[in-house]
C-alpha positions as CSV (number, residue, x, y, z in Angstrom):
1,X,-10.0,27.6,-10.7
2,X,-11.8,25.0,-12.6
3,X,-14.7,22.7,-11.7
4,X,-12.3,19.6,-11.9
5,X,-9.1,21.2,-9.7
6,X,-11.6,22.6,-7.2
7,X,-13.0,19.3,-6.7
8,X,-9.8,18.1,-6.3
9,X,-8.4,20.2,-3.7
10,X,-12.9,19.4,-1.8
11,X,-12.1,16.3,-1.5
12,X,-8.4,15.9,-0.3
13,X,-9.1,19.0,2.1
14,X,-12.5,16.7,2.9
15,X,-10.4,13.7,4.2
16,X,-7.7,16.0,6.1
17,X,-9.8,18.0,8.0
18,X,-13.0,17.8,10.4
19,X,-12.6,14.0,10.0
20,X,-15.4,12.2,12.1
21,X,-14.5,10.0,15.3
22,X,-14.2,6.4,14.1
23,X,-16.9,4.6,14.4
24,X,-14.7,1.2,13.7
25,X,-12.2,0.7,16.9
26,X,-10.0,-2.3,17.0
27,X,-12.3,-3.8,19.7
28,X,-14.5,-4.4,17.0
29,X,-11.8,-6.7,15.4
30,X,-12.6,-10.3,15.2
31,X,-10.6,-13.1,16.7
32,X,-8.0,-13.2,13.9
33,X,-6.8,-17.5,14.5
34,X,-5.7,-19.3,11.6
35,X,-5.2,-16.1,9.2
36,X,-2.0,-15.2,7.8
37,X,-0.8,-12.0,6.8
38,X,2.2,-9.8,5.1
39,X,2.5,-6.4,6.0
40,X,5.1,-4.3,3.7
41,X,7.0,-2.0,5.3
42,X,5.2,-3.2,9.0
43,X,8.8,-2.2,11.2
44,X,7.7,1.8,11.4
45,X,4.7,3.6,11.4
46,X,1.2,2.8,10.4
47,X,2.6,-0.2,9.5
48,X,3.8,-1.2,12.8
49,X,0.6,-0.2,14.7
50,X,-1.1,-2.3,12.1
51,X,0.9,-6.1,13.0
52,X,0.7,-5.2,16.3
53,X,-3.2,-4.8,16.5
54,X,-3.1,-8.6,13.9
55,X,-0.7,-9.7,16.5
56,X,-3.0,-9.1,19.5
57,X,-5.9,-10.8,17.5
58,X,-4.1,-14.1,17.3
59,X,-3.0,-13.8,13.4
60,X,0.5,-15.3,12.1
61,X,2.0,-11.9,10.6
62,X,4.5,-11.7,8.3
63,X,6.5,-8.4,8.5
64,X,8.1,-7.8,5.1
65,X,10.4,-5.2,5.4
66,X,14.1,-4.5,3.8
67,X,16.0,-3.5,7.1
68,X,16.4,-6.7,9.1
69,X,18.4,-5.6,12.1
70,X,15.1,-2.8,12.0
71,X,12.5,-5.5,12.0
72,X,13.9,-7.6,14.1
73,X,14.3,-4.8,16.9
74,X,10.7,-4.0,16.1
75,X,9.6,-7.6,16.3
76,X,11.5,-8.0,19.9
77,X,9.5,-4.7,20.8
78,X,6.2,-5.8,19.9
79,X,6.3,-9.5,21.3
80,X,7.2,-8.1,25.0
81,X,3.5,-5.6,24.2
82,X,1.7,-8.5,22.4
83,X,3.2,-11.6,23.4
84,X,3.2,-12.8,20.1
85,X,6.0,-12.5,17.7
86,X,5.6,-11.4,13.8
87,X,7.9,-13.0,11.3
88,X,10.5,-11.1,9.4
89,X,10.3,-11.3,5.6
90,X,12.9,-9.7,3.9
91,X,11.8,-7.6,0.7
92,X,12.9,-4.7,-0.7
93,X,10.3,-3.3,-3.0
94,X,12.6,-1.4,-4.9
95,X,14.6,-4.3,-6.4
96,X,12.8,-6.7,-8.5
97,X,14.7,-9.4,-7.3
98,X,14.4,-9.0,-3.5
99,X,10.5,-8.9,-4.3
100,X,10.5,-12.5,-6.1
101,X,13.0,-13.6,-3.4
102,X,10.3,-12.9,-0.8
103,X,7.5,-14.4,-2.4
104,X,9.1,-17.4,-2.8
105,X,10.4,-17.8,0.5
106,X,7.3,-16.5,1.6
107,X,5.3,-19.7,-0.6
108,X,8.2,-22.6,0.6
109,X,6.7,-21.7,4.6
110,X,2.9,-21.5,3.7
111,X,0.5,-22.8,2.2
112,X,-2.4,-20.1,2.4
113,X,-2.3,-16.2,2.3
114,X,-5.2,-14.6,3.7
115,X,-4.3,-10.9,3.6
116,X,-1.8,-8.2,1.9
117,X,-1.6,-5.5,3.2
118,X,0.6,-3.0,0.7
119,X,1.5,-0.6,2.8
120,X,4.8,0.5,2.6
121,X,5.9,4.1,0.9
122,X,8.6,6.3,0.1
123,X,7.5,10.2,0.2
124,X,9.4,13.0,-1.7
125,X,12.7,11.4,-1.6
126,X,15.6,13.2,-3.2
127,X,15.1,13.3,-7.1
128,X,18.6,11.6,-8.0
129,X,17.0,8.0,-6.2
130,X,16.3,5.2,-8.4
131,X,15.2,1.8,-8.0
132,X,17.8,-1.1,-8.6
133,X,16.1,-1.4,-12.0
134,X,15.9,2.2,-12.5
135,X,12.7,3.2,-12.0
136,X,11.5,6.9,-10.3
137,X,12.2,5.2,-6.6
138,X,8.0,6.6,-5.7
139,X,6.6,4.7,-8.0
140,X,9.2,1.9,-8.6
141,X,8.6,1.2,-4.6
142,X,5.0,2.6,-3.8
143,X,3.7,0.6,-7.1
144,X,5.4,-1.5,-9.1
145,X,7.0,-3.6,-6.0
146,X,3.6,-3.6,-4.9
147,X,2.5,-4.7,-8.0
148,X,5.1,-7.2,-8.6
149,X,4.6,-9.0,-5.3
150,X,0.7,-8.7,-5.6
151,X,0.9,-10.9,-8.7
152,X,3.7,-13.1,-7.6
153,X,1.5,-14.3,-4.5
154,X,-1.8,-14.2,-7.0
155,X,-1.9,-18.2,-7.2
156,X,-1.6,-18.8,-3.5
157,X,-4.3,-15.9,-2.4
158,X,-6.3,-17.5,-5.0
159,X,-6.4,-20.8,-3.1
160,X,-7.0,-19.6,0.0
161,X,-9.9,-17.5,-1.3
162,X,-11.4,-21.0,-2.7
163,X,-11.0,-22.7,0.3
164,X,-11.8,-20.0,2.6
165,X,-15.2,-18.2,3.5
166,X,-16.6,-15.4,0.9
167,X,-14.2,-12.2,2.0
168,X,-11.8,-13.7,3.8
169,X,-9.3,-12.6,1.3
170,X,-8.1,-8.9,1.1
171,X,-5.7,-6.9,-0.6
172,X,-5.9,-4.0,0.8
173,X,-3.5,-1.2,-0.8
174,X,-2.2,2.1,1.3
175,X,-2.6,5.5,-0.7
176,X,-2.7,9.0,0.5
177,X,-5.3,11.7,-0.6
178,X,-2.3,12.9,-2.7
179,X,-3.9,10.6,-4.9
180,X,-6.6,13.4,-5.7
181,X,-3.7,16.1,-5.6
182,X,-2.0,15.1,-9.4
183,X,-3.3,16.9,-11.9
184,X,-3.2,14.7,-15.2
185,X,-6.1,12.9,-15.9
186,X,-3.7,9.7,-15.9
187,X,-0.5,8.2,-15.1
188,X,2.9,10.6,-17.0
189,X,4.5,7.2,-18.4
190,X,7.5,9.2,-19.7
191,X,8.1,10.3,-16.3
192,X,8.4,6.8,-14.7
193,X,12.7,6.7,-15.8
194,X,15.3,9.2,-15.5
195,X,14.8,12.2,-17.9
196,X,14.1,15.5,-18.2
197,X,10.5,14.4,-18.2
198,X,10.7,13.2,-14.8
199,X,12.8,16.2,-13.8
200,X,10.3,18.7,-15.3
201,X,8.0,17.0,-12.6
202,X,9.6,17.4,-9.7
203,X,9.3,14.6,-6.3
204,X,6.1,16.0,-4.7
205,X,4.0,15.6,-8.2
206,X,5.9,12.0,-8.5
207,X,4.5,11.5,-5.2
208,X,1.8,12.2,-5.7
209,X,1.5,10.2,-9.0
210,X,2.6,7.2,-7.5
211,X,-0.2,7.4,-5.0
212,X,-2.8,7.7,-7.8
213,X,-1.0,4.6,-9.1
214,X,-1.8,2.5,-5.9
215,X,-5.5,3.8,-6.6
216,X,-5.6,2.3,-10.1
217,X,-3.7,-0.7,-9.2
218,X,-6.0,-1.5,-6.4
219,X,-9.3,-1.2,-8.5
220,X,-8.0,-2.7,-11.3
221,X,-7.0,-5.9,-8.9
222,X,-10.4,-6.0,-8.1
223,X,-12.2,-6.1,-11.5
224,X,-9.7,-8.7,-12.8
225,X,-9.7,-10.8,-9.8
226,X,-12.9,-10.5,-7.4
227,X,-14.7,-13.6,-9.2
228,X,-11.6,-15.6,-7.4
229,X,-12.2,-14.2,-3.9
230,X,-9.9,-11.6,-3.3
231,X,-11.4,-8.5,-2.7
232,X,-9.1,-5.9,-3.0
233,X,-9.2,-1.7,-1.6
234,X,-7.4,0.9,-1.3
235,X,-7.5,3.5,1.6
236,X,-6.4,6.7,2.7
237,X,-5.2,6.5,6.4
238,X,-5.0,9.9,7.0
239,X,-2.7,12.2,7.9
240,X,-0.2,10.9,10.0
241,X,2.8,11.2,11.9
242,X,4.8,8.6,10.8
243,X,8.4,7.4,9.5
244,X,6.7,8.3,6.3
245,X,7.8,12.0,6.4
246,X,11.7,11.0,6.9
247,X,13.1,12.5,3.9
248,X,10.7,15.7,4.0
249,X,12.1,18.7,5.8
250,X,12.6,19.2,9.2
251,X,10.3,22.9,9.2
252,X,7.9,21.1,6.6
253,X,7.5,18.1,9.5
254,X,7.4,20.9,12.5
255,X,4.6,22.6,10.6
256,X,2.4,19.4,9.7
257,X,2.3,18.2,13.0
258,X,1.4,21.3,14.3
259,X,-1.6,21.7,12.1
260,X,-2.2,18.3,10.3
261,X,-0.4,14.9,11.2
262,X,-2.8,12.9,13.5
263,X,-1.2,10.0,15.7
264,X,0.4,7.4,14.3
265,X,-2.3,4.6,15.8
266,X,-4.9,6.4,14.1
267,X,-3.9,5.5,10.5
268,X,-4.0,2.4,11.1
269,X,-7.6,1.9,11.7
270,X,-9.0,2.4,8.1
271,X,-6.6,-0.3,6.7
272,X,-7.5,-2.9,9.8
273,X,-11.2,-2.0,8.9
274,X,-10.5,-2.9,5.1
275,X,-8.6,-6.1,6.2
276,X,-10.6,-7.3,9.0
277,X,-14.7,-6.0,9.5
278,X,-16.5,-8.7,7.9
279,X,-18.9,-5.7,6.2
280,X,-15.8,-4.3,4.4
281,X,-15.8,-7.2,2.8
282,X,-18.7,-5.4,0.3
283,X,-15.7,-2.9,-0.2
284,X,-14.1,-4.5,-3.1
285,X,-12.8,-1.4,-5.5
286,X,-13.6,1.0,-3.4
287,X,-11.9,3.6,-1.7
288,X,-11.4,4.4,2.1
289,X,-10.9,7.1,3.8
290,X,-10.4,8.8,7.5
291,X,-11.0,6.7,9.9
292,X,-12.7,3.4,8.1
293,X,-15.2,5.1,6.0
294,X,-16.1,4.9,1.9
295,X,-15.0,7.6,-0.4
296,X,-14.9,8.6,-3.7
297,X,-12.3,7.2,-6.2
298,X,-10.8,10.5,-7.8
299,X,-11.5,11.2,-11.3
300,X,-8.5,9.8,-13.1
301,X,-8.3,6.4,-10.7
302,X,-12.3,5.5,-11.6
303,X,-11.5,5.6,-15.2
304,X,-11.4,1.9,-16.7
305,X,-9.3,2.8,-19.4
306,X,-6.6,4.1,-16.6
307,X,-6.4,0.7,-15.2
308,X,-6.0,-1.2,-18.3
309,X,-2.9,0.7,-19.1
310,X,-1.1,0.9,-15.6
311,X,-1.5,-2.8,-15.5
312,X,-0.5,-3.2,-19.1
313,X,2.5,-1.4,-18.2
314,X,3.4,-2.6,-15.3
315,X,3.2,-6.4,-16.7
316,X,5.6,-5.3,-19.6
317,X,8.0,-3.9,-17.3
318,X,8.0,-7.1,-15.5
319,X,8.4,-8.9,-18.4
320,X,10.9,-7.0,-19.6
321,X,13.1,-7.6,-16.7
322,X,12.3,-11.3,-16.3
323,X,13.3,-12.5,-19.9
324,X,16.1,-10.6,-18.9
325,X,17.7,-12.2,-16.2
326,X,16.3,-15.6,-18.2
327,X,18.8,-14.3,-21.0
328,X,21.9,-13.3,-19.2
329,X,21.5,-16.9,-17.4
């Protein structure tokens, strides 16, 4: 095995096993008044536990999610625990359009943004799923939604961040230590579309791809943008049992809860940390991992030249699909 796989597989075994206990609880969380927040995919899983914890610390939470009979039982749920109610925000982040849709309705109701959390995910879904543009549905979702909304809601986060104290303003992006797990030294572009490219590579290495993409992004948000305010990291939140292993096997799920999925509450600590502990504010670019502490940035997400092209890329195909709905009228 080489020096570059074996430190691979170190560090993604480092952050699934023998984790230390957090040192970062939601106690720790400050009073949360006058902030307002989107959470992506915030009706299952990490997600969930995440608005509820905002909720409980007094922050207006947007739940942007693409189900809304879903959210809306999960917002009913959570206001009889919290007493507070999120509000649903409907975006699908694998349709380009639903995206701009819910940044703009998301901009008619308010006037400041103070975090984004990008934390919804599709994991290993079948291979024959596309996004309504026609992207690989992993990183059409996990990325280039994320992406797309990120930039959309750029000139109102940027306001807040000049009106607001220094680190009040967070992106904070949700990856996976899959990000260490692909094995090109950068993003596959030709596997991003249908093709026998992206068949050759299978979902689990698109998965993991697509993670290593939220890496990039989330670094590369942070060098172009920290001078504005926004400081902007991406975490691993561990292993967890969550609605995030729907499409993977039934024995595959059995087995990873026996010997690796930690609960669901859990994950959501290292994210809250990144959103909400005033020291993780010093955080901008890096990398978190189990529960709430700095990592390493793999190999292929701490190269520069990475970043420049995924965001290169990801601006074309934006482009692309703008001019063309400007065209057809």
């Amino acid at each position: 095995m080489s020096t570059g796989k074996f430190w691979k597989l170190f560090q993604a075994w480092d952050q699934a096993w023998f984790i230390p206990e957090p040192k970062f609880t939601v106690d720790d969380i400050p009073d949360l008044s006058g902030r307002v927040i989107i959470v992506t995919g915030g009706n299952t899983g990490i997600g969930k536990e995440t608005v509820k914890v905002l909720l409980r610390k007094n922050a207006k939470v947007y739940m942007a999610s693409r189900s809304r009979s879903k959210a809306e039982a999960t917002i009913a749920e959570l206001e009889k625990e919290t007493g507070k109610a999120a509000i649903f925000l409907e975006t699908d982040l694998s349709d380009l359009a639903s995206v701009k849709k819910a940044a703009e309705n998301f901009k008619s109701q308010e006037k400041e943004l103070h975090i984004l959390y990008n934390n919804a995910g599709v994991m290993i879904p079948d291979m024959k799923e596309l996004t309504k543009q026609g992207y690989d549905l992993q990183c059409g979702t996990n990325v280039l939604g994320h992406y797309y909304l990120t930039t959309l809601l750029l000139p109102i986060l940027q306001a807040t961040g000049k009106s607001s104290p220094p680190g009040t303003v967070r992106v904070v992006t949700t990856s996976s230590s899959g990000s260490f797990m692909f094995p090109g030294p950068d993003i596959d572009y030709d596997t991003l579309r249908s093709g026998k490219a992206r068949d050759n590579t299978g979902n689990q290495r698109l998965y993991f791809q697509s993670k290593l993409g939220d890496t990039i992004f989330a670094k590369e948000l942070a060098r172009r943008y920290s001078s504005d305010g926004i400081v902007s990291i991406s975490v691993n939140p561990g292993n967890i049992d969550s609605e995030l292993q729907r499409t993977t096997p039934r024995f595959i799920v059995f087995l990873l809860r026996m010997f690796m999925l930690y609960p669901t509450p859990l994950g959501a600590i290292t994210q809250l940390y990144a959103g909400t502990a005033p020291e993780a504010a010093e955080h901008s670019g890096k990398f978190l991992i189990p529960w709430a502490r700095v990592g390493e940035h793999s190999q292929a997400s701490s190269n520069p030249e990475n970043g420049l092209r995924l965001w290169n890329w990801l601006e074309v195909q934006v482009k692309a699909w703008e001019d063309s709905i400007t065209s057809s009228g």
